[in-house]
Structure formats: C-alpha cells, structure tokens
N, C-alpha and C positions, 0 to 999 in steps of 0.2 A: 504493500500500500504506500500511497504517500501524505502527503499534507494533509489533515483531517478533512477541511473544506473540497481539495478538489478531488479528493476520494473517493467522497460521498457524492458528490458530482457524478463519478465517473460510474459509480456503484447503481445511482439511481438511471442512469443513463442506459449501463448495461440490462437493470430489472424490467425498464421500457421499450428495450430497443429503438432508443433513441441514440443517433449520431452526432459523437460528439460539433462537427462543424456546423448542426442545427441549435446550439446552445447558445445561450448568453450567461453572464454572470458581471453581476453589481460588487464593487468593494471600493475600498476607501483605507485601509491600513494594510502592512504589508503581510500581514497574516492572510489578506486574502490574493497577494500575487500569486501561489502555485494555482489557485484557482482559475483568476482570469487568465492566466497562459494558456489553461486546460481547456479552457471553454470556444467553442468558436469564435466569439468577439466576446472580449473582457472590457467591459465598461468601468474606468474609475470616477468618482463620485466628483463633481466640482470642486469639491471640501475635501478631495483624496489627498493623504500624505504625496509631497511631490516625487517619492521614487514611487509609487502607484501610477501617478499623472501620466510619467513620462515610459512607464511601462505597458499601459494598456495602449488597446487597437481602438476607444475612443473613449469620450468624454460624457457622462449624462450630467444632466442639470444639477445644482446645489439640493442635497437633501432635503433642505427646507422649502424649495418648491416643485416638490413631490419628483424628483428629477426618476428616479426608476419607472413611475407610470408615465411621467413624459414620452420616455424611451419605448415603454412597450405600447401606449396609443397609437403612437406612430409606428411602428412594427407593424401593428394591425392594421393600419389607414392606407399601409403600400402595398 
C-alpha cells in the first residue's frame, strides 16, 4: 500500500472498477500530494500549502467559496 489517502483512493477505485484517469481529488496540505498524483487530475485548494499549489494539475477555488463544488458543477455543465 501507500499513503493512506491515495490508497484508499486506489482501493475504492479498484472495489468500483473505476479508472484511475477518470478520478479527481481535492487537497490542500501535503499529506494529500500522494493523492493528487494518484488521481487523474489532482486539484489543490486556492488556500493549498504552496508545495501542493505548484504540485497539482490544477487549481479549485478558495474553500470558502465552496471551490470543490465549483469544480464538480462545472465537470457536470461540460
């Protein structure tokens, strides 16, 4: 196994038969890098520590303006 986040990730991923490059995941500290690596697009949080920032494949809004449902509205709108 690895990192407990992107484990579980990978764990519920394999229980779904979901792949992994249909994935997204949310973080903000660097306990969740092995995650967003893992994920097909790893979203750091606007408020992300900046080795998360400049680690992930993109950016979601500041927490406080709900930035993960931001992101998944528009997932859903395209």
């Amino acid at each position: 196994g690895g990192p407990p986040k992107a484990e579980a990730l990978r764990q519920l991923c394999e229980q779904l038969g979901v792949d992994r490059a249909h994935t997204i995941a949310f973080g903000d500290h660097a306990n969740d890098l092995a995650m967003l690596r893992w994920a097909g697009t790893g979203f750091a949080m606007a408020n992300a520590a900046e080795q998360v920032l400049a680690d992930a494949d993109a950016v979601a809004p500041h927490h406080a303006e709900h930035g993960v449902a931001q992101v998944i509205e528009a997932l859903l709108a395209a």
